[in-house]
BATOR-577907 format. One record per residue (C-alpha): x negated, y negated, z. Coordinates in steps of 0.05 Angstrom, whole numbers, padded with zeros to 5 digits. Layout:
<<X, Y, Z>>
...
***
This chain:
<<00000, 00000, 00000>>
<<-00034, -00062, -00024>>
<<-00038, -00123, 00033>>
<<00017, -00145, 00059>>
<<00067, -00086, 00027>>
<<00110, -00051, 00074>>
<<00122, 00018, 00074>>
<<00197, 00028, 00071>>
<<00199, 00097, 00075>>
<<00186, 00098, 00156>>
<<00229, 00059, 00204>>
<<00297, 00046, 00209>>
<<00333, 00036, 00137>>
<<00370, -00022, 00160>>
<<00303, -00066, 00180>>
<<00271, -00045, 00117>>
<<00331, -00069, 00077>>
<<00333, -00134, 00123>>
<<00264, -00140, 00113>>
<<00268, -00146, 00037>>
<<00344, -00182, 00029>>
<<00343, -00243, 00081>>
<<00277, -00272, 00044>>
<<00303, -00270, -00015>>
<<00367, -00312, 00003>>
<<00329, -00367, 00010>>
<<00283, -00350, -00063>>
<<00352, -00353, -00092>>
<<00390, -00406, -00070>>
<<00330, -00451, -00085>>
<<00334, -00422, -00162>>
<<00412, -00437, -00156>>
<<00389, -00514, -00134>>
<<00339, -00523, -00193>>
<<00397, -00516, -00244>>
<<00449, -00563, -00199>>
<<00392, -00617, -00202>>
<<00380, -00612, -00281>>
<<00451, -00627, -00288>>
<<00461, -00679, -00244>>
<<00407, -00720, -00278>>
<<00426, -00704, -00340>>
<<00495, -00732, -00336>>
<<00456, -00802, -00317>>
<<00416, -00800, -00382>>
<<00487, -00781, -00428>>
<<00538, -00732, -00447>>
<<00496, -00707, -00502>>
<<00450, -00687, -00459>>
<<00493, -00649, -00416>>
<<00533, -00613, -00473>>
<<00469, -00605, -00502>>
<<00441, -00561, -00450>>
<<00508, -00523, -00445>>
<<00497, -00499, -00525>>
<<00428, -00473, -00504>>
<<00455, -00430, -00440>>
<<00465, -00377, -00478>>
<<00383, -00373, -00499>>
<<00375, -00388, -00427>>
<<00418, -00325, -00413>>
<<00385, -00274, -00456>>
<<00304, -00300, -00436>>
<<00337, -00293, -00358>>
<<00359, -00222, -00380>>
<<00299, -00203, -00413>>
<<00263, -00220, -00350>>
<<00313, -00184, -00296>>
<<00312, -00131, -00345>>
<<00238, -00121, -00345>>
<<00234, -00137, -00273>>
<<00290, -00073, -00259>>
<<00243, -00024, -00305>>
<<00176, -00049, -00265>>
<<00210, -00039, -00198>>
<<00230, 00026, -00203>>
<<00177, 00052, -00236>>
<<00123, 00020, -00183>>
<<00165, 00028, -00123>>
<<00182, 00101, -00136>>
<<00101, 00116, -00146>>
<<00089, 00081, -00082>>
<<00139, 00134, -00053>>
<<00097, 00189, -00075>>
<<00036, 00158, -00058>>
<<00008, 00159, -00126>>
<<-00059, 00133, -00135>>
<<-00078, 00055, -00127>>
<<-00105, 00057, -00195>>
<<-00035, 00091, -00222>>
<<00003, 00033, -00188>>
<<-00035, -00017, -00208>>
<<-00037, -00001, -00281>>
<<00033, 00008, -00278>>
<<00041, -00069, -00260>>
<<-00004, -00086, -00315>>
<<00033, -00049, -00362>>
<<00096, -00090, -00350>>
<<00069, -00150, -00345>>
<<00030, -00147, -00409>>
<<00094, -00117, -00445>>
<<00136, -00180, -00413>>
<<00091, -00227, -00445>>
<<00083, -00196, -00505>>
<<00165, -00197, -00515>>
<<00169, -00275, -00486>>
<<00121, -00290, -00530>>
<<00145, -00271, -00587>>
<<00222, -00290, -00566>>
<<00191, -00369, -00554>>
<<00163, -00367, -00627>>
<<00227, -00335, -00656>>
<<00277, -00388, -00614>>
<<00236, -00454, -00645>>
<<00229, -00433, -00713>>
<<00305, -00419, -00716>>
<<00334, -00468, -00654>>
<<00368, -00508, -00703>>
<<00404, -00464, -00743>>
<<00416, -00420, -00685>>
<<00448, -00485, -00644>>
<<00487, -00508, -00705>>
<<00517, -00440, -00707>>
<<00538, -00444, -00634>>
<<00571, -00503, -00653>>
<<00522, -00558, -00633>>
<<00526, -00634, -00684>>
<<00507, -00697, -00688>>
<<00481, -00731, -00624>>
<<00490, -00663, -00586>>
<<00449, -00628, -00637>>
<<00387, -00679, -00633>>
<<00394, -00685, -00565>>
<<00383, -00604, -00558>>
<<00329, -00611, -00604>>
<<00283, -00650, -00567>>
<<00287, -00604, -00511>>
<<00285, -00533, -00543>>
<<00209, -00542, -00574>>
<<00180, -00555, -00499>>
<<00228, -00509, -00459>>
<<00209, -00459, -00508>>
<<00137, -00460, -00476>>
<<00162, -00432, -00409>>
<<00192, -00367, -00424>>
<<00122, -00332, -00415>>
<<00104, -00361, -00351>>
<<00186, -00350, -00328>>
<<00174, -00279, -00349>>
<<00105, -00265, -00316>>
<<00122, -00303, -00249>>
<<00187, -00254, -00241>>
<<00151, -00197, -00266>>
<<00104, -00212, -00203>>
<<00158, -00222, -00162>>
<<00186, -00155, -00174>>
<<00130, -00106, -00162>>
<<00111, -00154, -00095>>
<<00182, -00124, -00086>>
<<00166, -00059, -00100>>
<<00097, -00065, -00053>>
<<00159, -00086, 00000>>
<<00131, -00161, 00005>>
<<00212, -00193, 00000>>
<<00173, -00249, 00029>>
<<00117, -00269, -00024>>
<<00167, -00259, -00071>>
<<00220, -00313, -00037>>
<<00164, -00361, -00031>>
<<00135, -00368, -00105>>
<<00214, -00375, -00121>>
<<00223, -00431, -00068>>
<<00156, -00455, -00094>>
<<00176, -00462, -00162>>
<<00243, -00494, -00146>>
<<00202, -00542, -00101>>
<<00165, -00568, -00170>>
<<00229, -00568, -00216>>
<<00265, -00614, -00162>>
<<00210, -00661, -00159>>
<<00181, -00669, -00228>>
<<00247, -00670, -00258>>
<<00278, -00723, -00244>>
<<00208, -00770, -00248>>
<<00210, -00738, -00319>>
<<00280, -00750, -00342>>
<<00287, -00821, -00308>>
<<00211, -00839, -00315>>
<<00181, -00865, -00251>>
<<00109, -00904, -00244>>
<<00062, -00886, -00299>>
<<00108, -00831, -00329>>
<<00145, -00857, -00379>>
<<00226, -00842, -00390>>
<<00231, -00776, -00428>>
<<00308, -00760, -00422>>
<<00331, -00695, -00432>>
<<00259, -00676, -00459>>
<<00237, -00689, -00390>>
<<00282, -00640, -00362>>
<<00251, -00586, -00402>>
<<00183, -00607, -00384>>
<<00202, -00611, -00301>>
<<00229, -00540, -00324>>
<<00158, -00517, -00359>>
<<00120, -00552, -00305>>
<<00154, -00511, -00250>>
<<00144, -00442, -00283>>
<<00072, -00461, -00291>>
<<00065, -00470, -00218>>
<<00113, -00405, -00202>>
<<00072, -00364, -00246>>
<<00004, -00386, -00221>>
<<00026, -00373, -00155>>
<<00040, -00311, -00158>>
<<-00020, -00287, -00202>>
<<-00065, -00321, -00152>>
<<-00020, -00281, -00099>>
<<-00028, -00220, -00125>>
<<-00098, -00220, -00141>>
<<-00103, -00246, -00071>>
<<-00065, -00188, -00049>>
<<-00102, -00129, -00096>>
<<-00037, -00113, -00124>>
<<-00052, -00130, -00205>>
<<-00136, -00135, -00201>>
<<-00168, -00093, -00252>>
<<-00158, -00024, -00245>>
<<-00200, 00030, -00275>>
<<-00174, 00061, -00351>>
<<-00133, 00003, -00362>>
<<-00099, 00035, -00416>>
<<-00085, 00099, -00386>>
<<-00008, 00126, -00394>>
<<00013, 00052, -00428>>
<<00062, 00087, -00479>>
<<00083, 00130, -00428>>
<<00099, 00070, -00370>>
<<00116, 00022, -00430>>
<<00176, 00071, -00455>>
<<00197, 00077, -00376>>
<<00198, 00003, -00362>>
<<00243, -00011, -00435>>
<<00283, 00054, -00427>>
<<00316, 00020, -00348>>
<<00298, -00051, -00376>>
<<00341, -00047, -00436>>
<<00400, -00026, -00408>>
<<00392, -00069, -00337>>
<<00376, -00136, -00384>>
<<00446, -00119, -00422>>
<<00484, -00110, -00351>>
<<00458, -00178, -00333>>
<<00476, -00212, -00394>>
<<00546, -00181, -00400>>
<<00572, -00215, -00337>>
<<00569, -00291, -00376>>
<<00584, -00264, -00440>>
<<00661, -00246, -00406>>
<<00658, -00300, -00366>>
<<00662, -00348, -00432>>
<<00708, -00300, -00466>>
<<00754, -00305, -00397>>
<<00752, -00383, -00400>>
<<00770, -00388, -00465>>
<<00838, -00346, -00438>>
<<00843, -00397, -00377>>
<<00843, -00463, -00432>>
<<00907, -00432, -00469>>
<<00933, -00462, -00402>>
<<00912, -00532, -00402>>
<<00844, -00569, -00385>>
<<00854, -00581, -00312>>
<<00856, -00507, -00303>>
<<00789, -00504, -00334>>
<<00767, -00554, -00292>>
<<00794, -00514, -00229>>
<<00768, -00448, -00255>>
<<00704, -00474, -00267>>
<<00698, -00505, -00197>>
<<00719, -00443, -00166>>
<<00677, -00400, -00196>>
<<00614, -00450, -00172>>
<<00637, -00434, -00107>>
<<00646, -00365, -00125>>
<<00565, -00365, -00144>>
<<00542, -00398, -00074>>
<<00582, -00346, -00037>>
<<00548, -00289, -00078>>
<<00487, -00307, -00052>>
<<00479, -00269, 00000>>
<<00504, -00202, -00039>>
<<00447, -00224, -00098>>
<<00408, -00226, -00048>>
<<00422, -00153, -00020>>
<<00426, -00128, -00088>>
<<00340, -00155, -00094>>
<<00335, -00119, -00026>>
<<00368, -00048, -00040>>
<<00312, -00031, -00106>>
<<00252, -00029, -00080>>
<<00284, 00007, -00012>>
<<00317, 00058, -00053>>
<<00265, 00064, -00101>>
<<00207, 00076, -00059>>
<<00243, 00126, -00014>>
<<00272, 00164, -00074>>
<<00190, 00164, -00111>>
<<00184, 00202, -00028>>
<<00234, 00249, -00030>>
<<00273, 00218, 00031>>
<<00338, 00220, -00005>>
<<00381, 00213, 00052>>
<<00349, 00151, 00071>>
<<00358, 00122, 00003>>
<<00436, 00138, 00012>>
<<00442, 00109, 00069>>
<<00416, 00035, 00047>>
<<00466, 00038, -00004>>
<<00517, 00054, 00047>>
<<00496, 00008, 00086>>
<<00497, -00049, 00024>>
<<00569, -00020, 00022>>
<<00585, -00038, 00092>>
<<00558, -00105, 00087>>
<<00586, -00118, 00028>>
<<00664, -00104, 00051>>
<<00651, -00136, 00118>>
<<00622, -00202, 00079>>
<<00670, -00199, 00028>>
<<00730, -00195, 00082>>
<<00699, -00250, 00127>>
<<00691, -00301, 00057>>
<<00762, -00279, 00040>>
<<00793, -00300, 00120>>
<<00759, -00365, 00110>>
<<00768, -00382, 00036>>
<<00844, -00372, 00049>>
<<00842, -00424, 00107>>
<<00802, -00479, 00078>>
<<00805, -00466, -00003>>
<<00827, -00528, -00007>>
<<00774, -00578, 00015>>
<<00715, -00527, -00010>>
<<00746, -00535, -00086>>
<<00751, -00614, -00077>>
<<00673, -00603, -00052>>
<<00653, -00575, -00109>>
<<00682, -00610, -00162>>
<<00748, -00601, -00173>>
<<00788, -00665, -00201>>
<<00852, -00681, -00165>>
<<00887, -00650, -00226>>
<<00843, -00586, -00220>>
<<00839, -00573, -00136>>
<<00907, -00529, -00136>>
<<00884, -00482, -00193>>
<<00806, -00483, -00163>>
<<00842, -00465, -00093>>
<<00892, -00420, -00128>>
<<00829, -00381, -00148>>
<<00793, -00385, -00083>>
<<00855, -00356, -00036>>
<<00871, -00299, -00086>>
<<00805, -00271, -00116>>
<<00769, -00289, -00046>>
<<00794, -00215, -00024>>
<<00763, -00180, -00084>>
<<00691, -00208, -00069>>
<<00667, -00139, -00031>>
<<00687, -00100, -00105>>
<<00632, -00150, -00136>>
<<00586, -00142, -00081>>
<<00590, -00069, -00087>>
<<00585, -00067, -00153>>
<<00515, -00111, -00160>>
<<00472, -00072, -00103>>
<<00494, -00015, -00145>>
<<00477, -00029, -00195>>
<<00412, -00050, -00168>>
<<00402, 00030, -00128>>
<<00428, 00052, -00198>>
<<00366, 00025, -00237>>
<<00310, 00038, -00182>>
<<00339, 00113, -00187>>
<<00322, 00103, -00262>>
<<00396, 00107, -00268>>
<<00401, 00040, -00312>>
<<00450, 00072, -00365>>
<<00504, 00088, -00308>>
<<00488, 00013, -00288>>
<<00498, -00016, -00354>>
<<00567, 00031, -00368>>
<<00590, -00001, -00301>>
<<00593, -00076, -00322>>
<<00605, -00065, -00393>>
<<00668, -00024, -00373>>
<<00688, -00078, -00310>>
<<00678, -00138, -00360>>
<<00691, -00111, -00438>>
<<00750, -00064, -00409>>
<<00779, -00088, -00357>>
<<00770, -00158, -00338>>
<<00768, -00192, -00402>>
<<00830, -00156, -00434>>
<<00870, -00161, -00376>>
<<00849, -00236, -00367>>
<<00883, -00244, -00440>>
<<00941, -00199, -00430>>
<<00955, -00240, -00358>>
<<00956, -00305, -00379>>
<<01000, -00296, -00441>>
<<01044, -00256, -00394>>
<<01050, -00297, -00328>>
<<00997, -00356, -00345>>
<<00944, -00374, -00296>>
<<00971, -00331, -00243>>
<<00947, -00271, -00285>>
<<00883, -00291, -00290>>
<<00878, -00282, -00217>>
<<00907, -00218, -00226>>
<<00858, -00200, -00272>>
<<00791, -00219, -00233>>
<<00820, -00183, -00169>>
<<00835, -00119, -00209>>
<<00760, -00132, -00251>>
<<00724, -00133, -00174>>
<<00769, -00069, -00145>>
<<00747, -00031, -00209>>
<<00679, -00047, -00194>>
<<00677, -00023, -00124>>
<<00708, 00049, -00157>>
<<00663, 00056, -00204>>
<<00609, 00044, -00171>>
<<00622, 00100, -00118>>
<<00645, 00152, -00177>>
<<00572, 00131, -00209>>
<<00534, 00137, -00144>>
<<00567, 00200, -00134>>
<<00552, 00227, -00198>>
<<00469, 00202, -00196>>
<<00467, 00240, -00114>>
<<00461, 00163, -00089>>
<<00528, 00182, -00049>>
<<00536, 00252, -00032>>
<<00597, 00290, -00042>>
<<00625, 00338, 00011>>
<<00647, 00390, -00039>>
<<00578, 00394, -00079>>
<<00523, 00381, -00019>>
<<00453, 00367, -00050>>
<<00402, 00416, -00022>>
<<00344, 00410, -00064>>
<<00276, 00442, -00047>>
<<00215, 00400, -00025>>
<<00178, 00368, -00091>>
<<00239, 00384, -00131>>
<<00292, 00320, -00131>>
<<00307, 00303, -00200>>
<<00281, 00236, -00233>>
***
């Protein structure tokens, strides 16, 4: 275990997992603030601004993906060698492997995205001041997807070492950066000159710069990516195991905003200050998930390092206990959501016109938060089991077959209050399917099929 890792196979399951979730409640709220302070400053410079960095959140999506992705195929495959005590060298390389293969991909994706931004942006529907607005932001943001990529690539296999709290602070460290440069950026302040919305990009690149060198300089600090003897050894080998749970885990995370626009776009057949409402809720709805993202970073490296050991029933019970927190959260939000959803929508946006549909949202889906959380540490004991296709089939089926076809079918049926409908039914479907999958991977065992495997035999 390299210095300052954590063994997370010994002790009791619920420190480990506290060990590695509270931390990173902190990493990701900061993340959260980064992108609440772009658009605040933003909106001082102009509306084209601000539109113009909504037409580019779907890039943003798919480089975020890419890296979570990548980050999910690292993890498993690091934490679960840990758990058999593989060789230094062997986990080291490992590390290497993925975070040469994440730059390699980010690379490439920044050189694709600026030779085609402005046909690609046109497509999406981006014109005029919008579209030249977007353009002087997409050649410099396009310089930090390597640097986004490599600093979370680091962040997950300090994850996988069981260092949740490295991995918090070169988030909160990079957030730190973004806050402050930004605005001097976008605004211009002293010497630095006003740069608009190209400023926000370069507060953006400046910040993953930082993030990134951090965490290099951490982990060389910390022996967990110095060179390692055959540096080549096994890379087709750990570069087809990172891709084959990367793949599918980058698609689960991009699937989640793909139905959320496809859901919206059912919520405006009802009028604009539902939209407005909707989209205040679900703000809300992303602070409150916090602490279940949060979990769902915590559960990976617990379950996969334990699994890579053999201690299967310790692995089962973090996810259990995930569970458990998740319905006893979820309940708790719900209880106080139905109480005060009024003031928290005005809070967070909602226009006088919007606050009723915003709280509307906030009483009724409140209940259903425990299916998400249930359904996103899943997920995340899915993929460190190297179970990413089962965690890819789960939101693919909760967004593309439930939620987004009932969301349609609702509001043409009984209007807004069937969008409700839908998300609650969306969230209880989750919380199903994720038992029936951990079930079906021996995450959960069943009492009519106990798992008695023989030492050194568990399946991958």
């Amino acid at each position: 275990m390299a210095k300052g890792g954590r063994d997370l196979t010994e002790g009791p399951v619920w420190r480990a997992l506290a060990a590695m979730s509270l931390p990173m409640m902190l990493g990701i709220a900061a993340v959260i603030s980064t992108g609440l302070v772009d658009s605040y400053f933003l909106a001082k410079v102009s509306p084209e601004a601000l539109s113009a960095v909504g037409f580019i959140f779907p890039v943003t999506t798919a480089i975020s993906s890419l890296s979570i992705g990548l980050s999910a195929g690292a993890g498993a495959i690091i934490s679960q060698a840990l758990g058999r005590k593989e060789d230094d060298h062997d986990v080291t390389r490992r590390g290497l492997h993925a975070l040469g293969l994440g730059l390699i991909l980010a690379g490439v994706a920044a050189v694709v995205f600026w030779l085609v931004d402005e046909y690609l942006l046109g497509a999406l529907g981006a014109e005029d001041a919008v579209l030249e607005a977007a353009l002087r932001y997409t050649p410099v943001w396009s310089l930090s997807f390597p640097f986004l990529v490599s600093m979370m690539l680091i962040n997950a296999v300090f994850r996988a070492h069981g260092n949740g709290g490295t991995s918090a602070m070169v988030m909160v460290a990079s957030a730190i950066v973004n806050v402050g440069t930004t605005p001097v950026f976008i605004l211009g302040l002293g010497p630095v000159p006003e740069l608009g919305i190209m400023g926000a990009a370069l507060g953006t690149l400046v910040a993953m710069v930082a993030g990134s060198a951090v965490a290099f300089w951490l982990a060389w600090r910390d022996g967990i990516l110095n060179p390692c003897s055959e540096p080549l050894k096994d890379l087709w080998r750990n570069v087809k195991t990172i891709a084959g749970i990367g793949g599918p885990a980058a698609t689960s995370n991009a699937i989640n905003p793909a139905g959320m626009a496809l859901v919206t776009a059912a919520v405006a057949t009802v009028g604009s200050s539902a939209v407005g409402g909707f989209g205040a809720a679900t703000r809300v709805e992303s602070v409150l998930a916090v602490p279940l993202l949060a979990l769902s970073s915590g559960i990976g490296p617990v379950v996969g390092q334990n699994w890579g050991a053999e201690k299967v029933d310790r692995a089962r019970q973090a996810l259990k206990l995930c569970f458990g927190v998740s319905v006893i959260y979820g309940l708790t939000v719900a209880i106080a959501l139905t109480l005060f959803a009024q003031p928290i929508a005005a809070a967070f946006g909602a226009g006088e016109d919007s606050t009723e549909a915003a709280a509307s949202y906030l009483r009724v889906v409140g209940w259903s938060l425990f299916g998400y959380g249930m359904l996103i540490t899943g997920n995340a004991a899915l993929n460190a089991r190297s179970k990413s296709g089962h965690a890819m089939t789960l939101s693919l089926a909760r967004v593309l077959a439930v939620y987004v076809p009932l969301a349609w079918l609702g509001v043409m049926t009984f209007g807004y209050v069937g969008i409700l409908a839908a998300a609650v039914v969306a969230n209880v479907f989750g919380a199903w399917a994720t038992l029936v999958a951990a079930r079906a991977t021996r995450l959960l065992a069943t009492e009519a099929a106990p798992v008695a495997w023989p030492a050194r035999h568990i399946p991958a």
